[in-house]
N, C-alpha and C positions, 0 to 999 in steps of 0.2 A: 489251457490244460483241460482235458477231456477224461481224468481219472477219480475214481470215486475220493479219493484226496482231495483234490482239487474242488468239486463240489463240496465238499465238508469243509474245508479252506474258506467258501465262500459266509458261510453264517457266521453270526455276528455273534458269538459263544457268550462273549462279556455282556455287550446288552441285553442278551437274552436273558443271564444270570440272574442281572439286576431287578430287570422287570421281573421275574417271576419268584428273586428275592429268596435266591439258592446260591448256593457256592459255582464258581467257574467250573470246577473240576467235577462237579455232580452234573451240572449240563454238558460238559462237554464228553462225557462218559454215553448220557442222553443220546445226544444229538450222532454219535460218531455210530451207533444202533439205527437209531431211526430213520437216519438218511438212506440205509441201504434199503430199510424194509420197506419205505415210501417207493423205492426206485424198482424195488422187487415187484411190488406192488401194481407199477406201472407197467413194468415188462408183463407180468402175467394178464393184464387187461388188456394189453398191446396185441396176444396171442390170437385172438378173432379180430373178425372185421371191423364188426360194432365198436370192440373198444378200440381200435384202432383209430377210426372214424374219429371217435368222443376223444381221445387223448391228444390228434391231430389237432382239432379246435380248440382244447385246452391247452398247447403251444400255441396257438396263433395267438389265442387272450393274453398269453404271457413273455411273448416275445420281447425283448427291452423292457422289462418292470425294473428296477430296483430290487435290490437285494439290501439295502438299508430295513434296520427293524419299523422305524419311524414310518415306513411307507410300505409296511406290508400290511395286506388288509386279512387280518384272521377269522371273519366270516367267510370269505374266501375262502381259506385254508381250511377253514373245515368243509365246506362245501369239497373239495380235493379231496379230503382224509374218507371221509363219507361215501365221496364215488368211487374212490382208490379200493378203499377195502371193504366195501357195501354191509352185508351182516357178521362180518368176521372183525369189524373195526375193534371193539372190546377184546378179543383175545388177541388181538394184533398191540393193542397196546400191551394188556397183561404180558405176552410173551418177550416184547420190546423191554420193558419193564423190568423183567426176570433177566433179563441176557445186561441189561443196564447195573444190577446190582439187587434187583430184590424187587417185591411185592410194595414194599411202599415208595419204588417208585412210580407206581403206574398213575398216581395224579399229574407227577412231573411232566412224564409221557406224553399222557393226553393234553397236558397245556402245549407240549415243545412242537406234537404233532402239525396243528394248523399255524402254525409260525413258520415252523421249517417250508410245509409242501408248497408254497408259491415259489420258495429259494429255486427248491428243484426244479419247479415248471420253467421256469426263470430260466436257469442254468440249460434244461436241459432242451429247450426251445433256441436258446442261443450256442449249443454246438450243434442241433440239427440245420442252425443258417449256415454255419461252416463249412455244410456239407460235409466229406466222407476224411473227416480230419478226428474222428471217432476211432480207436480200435475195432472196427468191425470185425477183420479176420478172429475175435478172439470172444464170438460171438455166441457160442453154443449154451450157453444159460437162460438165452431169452427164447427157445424154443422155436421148432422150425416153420414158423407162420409167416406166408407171403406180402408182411408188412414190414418187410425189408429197413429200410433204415432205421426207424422209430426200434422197431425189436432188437435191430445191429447193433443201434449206441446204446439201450440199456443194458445189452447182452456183455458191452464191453464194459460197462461199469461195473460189472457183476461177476466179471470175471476173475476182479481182485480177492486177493484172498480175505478181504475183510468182507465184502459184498457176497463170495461164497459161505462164511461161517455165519453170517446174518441169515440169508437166504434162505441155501440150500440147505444149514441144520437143523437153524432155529425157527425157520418159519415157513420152509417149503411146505410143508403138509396145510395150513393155513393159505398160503397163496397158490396151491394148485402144481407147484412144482417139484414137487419131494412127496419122500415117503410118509406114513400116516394117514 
């Protein structure tokens, strides 16, 4: 499955809960936010070369990891969160935060952040080996940069309408693709 569902299907909501020692339904609120804007995130780093380049390596590192919480390494993860959204990472969380339920949840946020972003790499390393088993035709969110696949398959994850209301409302202007 190659849809921003299916990515979000993958995290472990419940172990996440526990460890961070919040309700299911408050992380999974979390998580169903932050997984598009990490992906948004990537798509607009994907738009030039450079990040293309740097996010091409950051699938190779993550090709076949584990998606188990017990094996994901959250230094990592923020090392991800940090390159994904460089100086904008704090309003990225705040606005994540806001569209999740409110201001207090932006500590949630930032802890779900570097948990999640190895999932996606995970994930999104393991439909780029599948080759063109992505919705690409349905690709126009990831912007028109001759980084072909990598921008294909985030552009089709992003096409959903939860990946657009994340995005293109809540956080286009932050990641470089919307208004503001």
């Amino acid at each position: 499955m190659s849809d921003l569902d299916g990515l979000i299907n993958l995290i472990p909501v419940g172990d996440i809960a526990k460890k961070l020692g919040i309700d299911e339904s408050v992380a999974k609120t979390a998580i169903a936010v932050a997984v598009p804007a990490i992906v948004g995130g990537l798509a607009a780093n994907a738009k030039d070369d450079k990040g293309a380049s740097s996010l091409q390596n950051a699938l190779g590192a993550h090709a076949g990891k584990s998606t188990k919480l017990a094996d994901i390494d959250e230094e990592d993860g923020q090392k991800i969160v940090n390159n994904v959204f460089g100086s904008k990472k704090n309003e990225v969380v705040a606005a994540v935060a806001e569209k999740s339920g409110g201001v207090d949840m932006g500590a949630i946020v930032a802890q779900i952040l570097p948990i999640i972003a190895p999932i996606v790499l995970a994930f999104v390393a393991q439909q780029m080996t599948k080759g063109s088993s992505a919705p690409a035709a349905e690709a126009p969110a990831s912007g028109g940069s001759s980084n072909g696949g990598i921008g294909d398959l985030l552009g089709g994850l992003l096409s959903s309408p939860q990946g657009q209301d994340v995005v293109g409302g809540l956080l286009g202007g932050l990641l470089g693709g919307g208004k503001k």
